[in-house]
DRENKEBA-316919 format. One record per residue (C-alpha): z, y, x; residue number from 1; residue in three letters. Coordinates in steps of 0.2 Angstrom, whole numbers, padded with zeros to 4 digits. Each point is the difference from the previous one (the first is absolute). Layout:
N
- Z,Y,X,n,res
- Z,Y,X,NUM,ALA
...
END
This chain:
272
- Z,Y,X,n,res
- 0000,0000,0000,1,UNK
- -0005,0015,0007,2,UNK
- 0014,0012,0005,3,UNK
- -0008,0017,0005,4,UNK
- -0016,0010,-0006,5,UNK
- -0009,0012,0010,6,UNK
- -0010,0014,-0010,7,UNK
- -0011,0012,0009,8,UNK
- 0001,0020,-0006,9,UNK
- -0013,0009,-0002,10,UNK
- -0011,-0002,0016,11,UNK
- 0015,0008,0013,12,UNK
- 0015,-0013,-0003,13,UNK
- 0007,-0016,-0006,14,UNK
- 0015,-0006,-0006,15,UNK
- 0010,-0017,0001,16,UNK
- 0012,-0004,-0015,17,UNK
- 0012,-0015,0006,18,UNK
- 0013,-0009,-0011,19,UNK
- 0015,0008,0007,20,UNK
- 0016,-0009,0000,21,UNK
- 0016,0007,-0011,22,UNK
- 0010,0004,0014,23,UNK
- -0017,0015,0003,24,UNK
- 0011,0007,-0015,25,UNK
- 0015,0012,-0003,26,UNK
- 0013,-0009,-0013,27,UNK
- -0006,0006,-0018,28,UNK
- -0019,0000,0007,29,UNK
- 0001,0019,0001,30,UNK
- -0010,0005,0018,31,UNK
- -0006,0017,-0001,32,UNK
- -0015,0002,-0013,33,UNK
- 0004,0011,-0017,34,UNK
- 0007,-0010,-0017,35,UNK
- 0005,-0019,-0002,36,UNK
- 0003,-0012,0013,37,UNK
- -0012,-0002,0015,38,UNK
- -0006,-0017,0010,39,UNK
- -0011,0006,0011,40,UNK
- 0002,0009,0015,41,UNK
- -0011,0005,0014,42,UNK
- 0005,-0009,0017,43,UNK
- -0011,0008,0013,44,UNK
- -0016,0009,0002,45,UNK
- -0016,-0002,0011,46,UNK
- -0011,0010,0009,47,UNK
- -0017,-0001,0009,48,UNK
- -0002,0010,0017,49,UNK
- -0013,0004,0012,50,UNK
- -0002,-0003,0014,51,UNK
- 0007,-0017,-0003,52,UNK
- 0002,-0013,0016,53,UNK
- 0015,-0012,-0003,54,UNK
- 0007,0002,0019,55,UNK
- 0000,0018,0000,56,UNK
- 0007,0003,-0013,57,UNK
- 0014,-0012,0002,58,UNK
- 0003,0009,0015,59,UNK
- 0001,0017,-0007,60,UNK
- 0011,-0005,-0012,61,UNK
- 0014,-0009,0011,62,UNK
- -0003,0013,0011,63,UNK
- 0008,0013,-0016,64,UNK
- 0015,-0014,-0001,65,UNK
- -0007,-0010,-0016,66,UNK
- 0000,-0017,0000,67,UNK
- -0017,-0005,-0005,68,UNK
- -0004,-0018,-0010,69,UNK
- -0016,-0005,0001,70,UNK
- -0008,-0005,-0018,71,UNK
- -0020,-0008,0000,72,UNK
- -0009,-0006,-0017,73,UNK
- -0018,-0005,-0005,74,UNK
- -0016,0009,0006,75,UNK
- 0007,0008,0017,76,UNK
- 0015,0007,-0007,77,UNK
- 0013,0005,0011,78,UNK
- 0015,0010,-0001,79,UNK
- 0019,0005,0006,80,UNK
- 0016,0003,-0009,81,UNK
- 0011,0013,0005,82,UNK
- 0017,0008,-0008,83,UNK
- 0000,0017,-0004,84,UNK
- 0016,0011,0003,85,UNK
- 0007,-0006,-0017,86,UNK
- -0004,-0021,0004,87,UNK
- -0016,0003,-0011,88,UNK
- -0013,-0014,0006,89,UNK
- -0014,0009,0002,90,UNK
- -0018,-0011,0005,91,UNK
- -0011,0009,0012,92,UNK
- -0019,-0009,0000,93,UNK
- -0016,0000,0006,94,UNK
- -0009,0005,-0019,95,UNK
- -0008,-0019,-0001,96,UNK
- 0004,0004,-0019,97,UNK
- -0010,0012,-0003,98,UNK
- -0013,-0006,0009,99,UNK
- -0002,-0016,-0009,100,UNK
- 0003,0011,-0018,101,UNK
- -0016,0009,0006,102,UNK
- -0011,-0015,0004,103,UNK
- 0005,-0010,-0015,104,UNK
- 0010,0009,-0014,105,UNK
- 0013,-0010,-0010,106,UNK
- -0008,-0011,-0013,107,UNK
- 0014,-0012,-0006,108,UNK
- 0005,-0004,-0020,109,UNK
- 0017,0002,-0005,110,UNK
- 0009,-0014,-0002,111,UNK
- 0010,0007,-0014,112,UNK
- -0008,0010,-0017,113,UNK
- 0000,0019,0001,114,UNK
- 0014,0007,-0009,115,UNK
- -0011,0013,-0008,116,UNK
- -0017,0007,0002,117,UNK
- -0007,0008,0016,118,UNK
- 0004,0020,0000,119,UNK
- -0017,0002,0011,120,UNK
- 0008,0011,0011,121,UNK
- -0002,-0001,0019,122,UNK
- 0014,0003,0015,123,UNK
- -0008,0010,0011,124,UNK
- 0015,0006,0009,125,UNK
- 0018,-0003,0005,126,UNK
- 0008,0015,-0006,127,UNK
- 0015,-0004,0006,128,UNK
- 0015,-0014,0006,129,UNK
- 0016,0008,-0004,130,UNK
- 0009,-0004,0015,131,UNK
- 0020,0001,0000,132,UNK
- 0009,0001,0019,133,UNK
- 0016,0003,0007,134,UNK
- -0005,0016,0010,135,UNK
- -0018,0005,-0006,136,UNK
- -0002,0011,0014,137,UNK
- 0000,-0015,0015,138,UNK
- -0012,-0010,-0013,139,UNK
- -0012,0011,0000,140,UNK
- 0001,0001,0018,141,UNK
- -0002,-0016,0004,142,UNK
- -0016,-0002,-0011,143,UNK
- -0008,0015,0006,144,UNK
- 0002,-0003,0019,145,UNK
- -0002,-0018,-0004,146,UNK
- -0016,-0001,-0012,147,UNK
- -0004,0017,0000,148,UNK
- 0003,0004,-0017,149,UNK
- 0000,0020,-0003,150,UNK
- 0015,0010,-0008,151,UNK
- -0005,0010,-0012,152,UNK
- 0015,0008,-0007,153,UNK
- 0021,-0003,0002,154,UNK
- 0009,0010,-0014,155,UNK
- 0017,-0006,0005,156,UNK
- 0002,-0019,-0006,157,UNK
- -0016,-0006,0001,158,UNK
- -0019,0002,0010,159,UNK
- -0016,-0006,-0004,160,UNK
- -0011,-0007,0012,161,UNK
- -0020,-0005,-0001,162,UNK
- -0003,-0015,0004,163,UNK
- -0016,0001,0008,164,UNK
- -0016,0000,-0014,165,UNK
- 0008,-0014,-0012,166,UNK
- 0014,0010,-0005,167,UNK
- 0019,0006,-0002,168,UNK
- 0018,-0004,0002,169,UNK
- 0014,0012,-0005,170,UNK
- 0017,-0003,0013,171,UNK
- 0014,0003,-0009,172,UNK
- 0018,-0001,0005,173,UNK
- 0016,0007,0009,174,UNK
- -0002,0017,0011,175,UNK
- 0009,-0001,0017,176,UNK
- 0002,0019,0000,177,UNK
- 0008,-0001,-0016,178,UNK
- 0020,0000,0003,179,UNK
- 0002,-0011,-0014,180,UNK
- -0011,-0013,0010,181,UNK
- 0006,-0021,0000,182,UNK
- 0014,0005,-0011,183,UNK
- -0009,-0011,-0014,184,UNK
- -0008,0006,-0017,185,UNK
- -0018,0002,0008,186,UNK
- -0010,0001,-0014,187,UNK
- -0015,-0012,0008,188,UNK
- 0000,-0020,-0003,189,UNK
- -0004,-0007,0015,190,UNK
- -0016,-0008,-0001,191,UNK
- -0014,0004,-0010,192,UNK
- 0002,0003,-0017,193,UNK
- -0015,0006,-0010,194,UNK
- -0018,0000,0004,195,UNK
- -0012,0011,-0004,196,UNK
- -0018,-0001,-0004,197,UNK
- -0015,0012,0000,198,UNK
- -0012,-0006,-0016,199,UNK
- -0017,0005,-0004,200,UNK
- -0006,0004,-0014,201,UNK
- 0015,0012,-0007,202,UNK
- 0004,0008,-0014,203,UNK
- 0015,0004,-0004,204,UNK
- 0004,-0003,-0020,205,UNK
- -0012,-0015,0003,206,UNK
- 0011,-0009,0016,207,UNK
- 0014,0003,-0012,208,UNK
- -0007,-0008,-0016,209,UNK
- -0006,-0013,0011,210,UNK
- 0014,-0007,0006,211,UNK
- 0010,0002,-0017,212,UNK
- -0012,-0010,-0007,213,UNK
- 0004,-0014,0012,214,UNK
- 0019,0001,-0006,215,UNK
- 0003,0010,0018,216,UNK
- 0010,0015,0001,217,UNK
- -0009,0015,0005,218,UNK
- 0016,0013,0009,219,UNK
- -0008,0014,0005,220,UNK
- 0003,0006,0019,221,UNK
- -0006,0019,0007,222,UNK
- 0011,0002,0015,223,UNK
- 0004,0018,-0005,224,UNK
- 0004,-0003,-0020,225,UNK
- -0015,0008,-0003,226,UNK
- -0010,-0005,-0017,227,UNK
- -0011,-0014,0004,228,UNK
- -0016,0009,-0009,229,UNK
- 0003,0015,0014,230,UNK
- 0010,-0010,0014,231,UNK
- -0006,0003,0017,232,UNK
- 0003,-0019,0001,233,UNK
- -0002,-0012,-0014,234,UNK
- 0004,-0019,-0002,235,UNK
- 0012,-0013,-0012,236,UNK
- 0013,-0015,0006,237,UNK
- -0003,-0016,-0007,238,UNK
- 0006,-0017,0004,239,UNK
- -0005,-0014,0006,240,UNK
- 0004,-0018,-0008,241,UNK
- 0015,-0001,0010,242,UNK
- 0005,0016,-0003,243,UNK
- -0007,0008,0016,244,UNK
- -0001,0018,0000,245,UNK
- -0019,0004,0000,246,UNK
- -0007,0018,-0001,247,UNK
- -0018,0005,-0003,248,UNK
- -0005,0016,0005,249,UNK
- -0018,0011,0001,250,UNK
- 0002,0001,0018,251,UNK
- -0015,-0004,0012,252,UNK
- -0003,0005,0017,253,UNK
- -0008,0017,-0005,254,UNK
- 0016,0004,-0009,255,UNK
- 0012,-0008,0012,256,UNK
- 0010,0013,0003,257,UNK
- -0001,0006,-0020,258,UNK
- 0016,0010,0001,259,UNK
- -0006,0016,0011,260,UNK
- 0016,0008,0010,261,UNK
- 0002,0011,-0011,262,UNK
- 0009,-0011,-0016,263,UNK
- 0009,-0010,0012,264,UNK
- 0016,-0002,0000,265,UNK
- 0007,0013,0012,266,UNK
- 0007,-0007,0020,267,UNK
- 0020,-0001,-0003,268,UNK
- 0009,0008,0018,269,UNK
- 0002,-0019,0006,270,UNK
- -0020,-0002,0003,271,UNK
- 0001,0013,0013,272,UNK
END
């Protein structure tokens, strides 16, 4: 019996869904996400590079005090683990993914019936991971100097960062210039908590209908509490079958940066 699914998105990613094991899971189920009880979580993240050769690569890594394990698959895939500053396993690789998704898209059947009717909408882009860490500011360090991933912005708790030309993440978590700092009540979940997804085509009243009509909730999301009909940045949170936090925006990379400086919310003193 099969035990894991991969599913390619869009032409730029994949993802792998695995039958976790209940000890993956808080007491009660509740881990992060918005509403009811949640079983899923999201264990680690990969990421192509270039240039890739497997021993220097290595190298450079051991050489910055990580403790790289090496991970290869099917079709020249090859890969190592590393821990980021919070013990998050991150998977550094040489893209074979996207190299087989491009000479031979997915074309498997589902094994199981749809639960309802295709939306016909297309992810053209990771809006965002939602990424909650202990001290945001040396996370985003370590990925920018690591994978050179660009900051964009640190309003006082958080930073977004590009991720190259497939997408987002948004750091969130405890401010070491802050004097309340490690004395507990962060307001970030370690780990990643929510995703969220670019689609094309949008409409605004019709993404909502949409997902109501599949028996989904549809909570709107601006950033900035703006009306969504005017918002600078519009998008709903769903969930997933097991209660996964999953938000659908109308970001792409055009818009990538949809919330210009200006409606922000405004650097605290402890960004300085």
């Amino acid at each position: 019996m099969a035990s894991e699914a991969l599913l390619d998105i869009g032409d730029w990613g994949s993802a792998i869904f695995r039958q976790a094991p209940a000890e993956a899971f808080e007491p009660g189920g509740a881990r992060g996400g918005r509403g009811g009880p949640v079983h899923a979580v999201v264990d680690s993240f990969c990421v192509g590079i270039e240039p890739w050769s497997a021993k220097t690569v290595e190298r450079e890594l051991k050489a910055r005090g990580l403790t790289p394990i090496a991970e290869t698959g099917p079709n020249g895939f090859e890969s190592f683990h590393v821990k980021d500053p919070d013990g998050f396993d991150l998977q550094i690789s040489n893209g074979a993914f996207a190299k087989r998704r491009k000479a031979a898209p997915a074309a498997a059947k589902l094994s199981e019936a749809a639960p309802f009717a295709p939306t016909g909408w297309k992810t053209v882009w990771l809006d965002h991971f939602s990424f909650g860490v202990s001290d945001y500011k040396k996370s985003t360090s370590f990925y920018t100097n690591l994978l050179g991933w660009k900051q964009t912005y640190d309003e006082g708790s958080q930073n977004e960062c590009l991720i190259g030309e497939i997408g987002d993440i948004i750091i969130r978590g405890g401010n070491p210039l802050d004097p309340k700092f490690g004395g507990g009540g962060g307001r970030s979940r370690l780990g990643i908590d929510h995703i969220s997804f670019g689609i094309q085509p949008w409409d605004t009243d019709g993404v909502k209908a949409e997902l109501e009509k599949r028996g989904l909730r549809a909570q709107i999301d601006t950033s900035t509490g703006d009306e969504i009909h005017v918002a600078a940045f519009k998008s709903y949170h769903t969930a997933t079958p097991n209660g996964y936090n999953l938000q659908i925006s109308y970001v792409t990379h055009d818009n990538r940066l949809a919330l210009p400086h200006a409606v922000r919310p405004k650097p605290s003193a402890g960004n300085l």
